[in-house]
Each structure stands twice: as C-alpha cells, then as structure tokens.
C-alpha positions, 0 to 999 in steps of 0.5 A, spaced: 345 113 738 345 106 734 348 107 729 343 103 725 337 108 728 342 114 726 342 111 718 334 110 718 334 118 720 339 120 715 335 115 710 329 119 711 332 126 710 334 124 703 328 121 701 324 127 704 327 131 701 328 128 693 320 126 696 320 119 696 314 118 698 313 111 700 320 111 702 320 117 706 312 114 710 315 107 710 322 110 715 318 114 719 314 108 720 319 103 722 322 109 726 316 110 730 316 102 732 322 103 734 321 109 739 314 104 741 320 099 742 324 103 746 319 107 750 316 100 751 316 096 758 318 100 765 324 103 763 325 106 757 331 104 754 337 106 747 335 100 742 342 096 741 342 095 733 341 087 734 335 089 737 333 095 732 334 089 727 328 084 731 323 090 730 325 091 722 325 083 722 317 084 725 316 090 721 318 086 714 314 080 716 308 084 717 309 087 710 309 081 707 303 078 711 299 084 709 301 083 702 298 076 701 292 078 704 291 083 700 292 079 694 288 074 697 283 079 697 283 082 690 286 088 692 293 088 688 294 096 688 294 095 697 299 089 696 303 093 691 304 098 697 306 094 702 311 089 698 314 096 696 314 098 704 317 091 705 323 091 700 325 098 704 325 095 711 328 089 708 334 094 705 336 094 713 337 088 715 343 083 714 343 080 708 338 074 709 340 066 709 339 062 703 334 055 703 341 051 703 344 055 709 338 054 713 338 047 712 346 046 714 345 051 720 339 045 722 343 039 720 349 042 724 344 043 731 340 037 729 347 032 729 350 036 735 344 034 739 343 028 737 336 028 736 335 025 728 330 021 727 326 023 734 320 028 730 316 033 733 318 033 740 324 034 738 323 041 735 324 045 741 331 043 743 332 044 735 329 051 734 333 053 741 340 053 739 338 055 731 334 061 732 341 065 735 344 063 729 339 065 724 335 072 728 334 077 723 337 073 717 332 069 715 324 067 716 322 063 723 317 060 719 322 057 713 327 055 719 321 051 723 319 048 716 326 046 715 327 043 722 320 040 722 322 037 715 330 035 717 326 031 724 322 028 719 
C-alpha cells in the first residue's frame, strides 16, 4: 500500500474518532476517488503516491470550482463547506509553487526551446516540458496563463 493511501486511512481513524465530521466525510471521499482511480481501466491496479497526488490535485480543484459557484449562486454556507473540504485535501498535496516560481519554471523551458516571442502556437511545446515540472504543485490553469503571458 502507498504510503500516502496508508496516511489518509490513519488520518481517518483520528478524525472519526474525535468526530470530525467534515474532515472525516472529506477522507472518505478522496479515498473513494482513489479506489474509483484504481479499480478504473481493464485491470485494477495499486495507486503509486504520484499518482494518488493527481486525484487529490483533481479533487481540490473540483473543490474550489464548486465553491465559486456556489458563491456565485448566493449560496455562501455550500461554499464555506466546500473550501473546508478543500483545505483538507490540500493538507496532502506537496507544498504548492509560489507565482514567481511558476514564472521561473516557464522562463526556463521558454528560453531551453527557444521559442520567446513565437505567441500562441508555442504553447503546446511550452506547456510539454513544464507540466512534469510542476504536477500537483500548482494550478494547470495559473501555469497556462503564466506561458500564455511570458509567449505573449
């Protein structure tokens, strides 16, 4: 078992048993997800802990997302819930990358391909070598804006 499935059981136990009730809904959740990620596809399959982070990535997205709609809609105590949840998962995930850190990351893989200045059609080549660099530490949507901004 990975060592990061094997904390989030432990983590439940605790929060169940001091009764933490949105902590412990919020576990179980994300450890459903993973058990759906894992059982997903021909052959089920032992998540590695990179991979556990890409569902808890997914998770805290959805989160968030939901929160601002939620917000949108006028409907403050669901988003309150959901940036609770949010702030659970993100308690799992490596520390995330700072805006200025994403913007050295960017700069380094637009100056290695040499393709400043090219714009939009660049982006994919761009986007190719940063994403491995940055998975589960940060924002695909604030890294996109960052290469859209730096190819301008």
């Amino acid at each position: 078992m990975s060592t990061l499935k094997a904390r989030i059981r432990t983590d439940l136990t605790t929060a169940m048993k001091a009764r933490e009730e949105v902590r412990s809904s919020t576990l179980r959740m994300v450890l459903s997800a993973i058990t759906n990620a894992e059982v997903a596809g021909a052959v089920a399959k032992e998540l590695t802990d990179e991979e556990i982070i890409g569902v808890l990535s997914t998770e805290a997205k959805k989160r968030r997302e939901a929160a601002v709609a939620f917000e949108e809609g006028g409907r403050a105590e669901s988003a309150a819930k959901e940036r609770a949840e949010a702030a659970v998962i993100t308690e799992y995930l490596p520390a995330q990358l700072s805006p200025e850190e994403i913007a050295g990351i960017v700069s380094d893989a637009v100056e290695k391909l040499g393709v400043a200045g090219e714009g939009p059609k660049a982006m994919g080549k761009v986007m190719g070598v940063v994403q491995p660099q940055v998975k589960g530490k940060a924002d695909g949507a604030a890294v996109a804006a960052e290469v859209r901004r730096q190819l301008g």
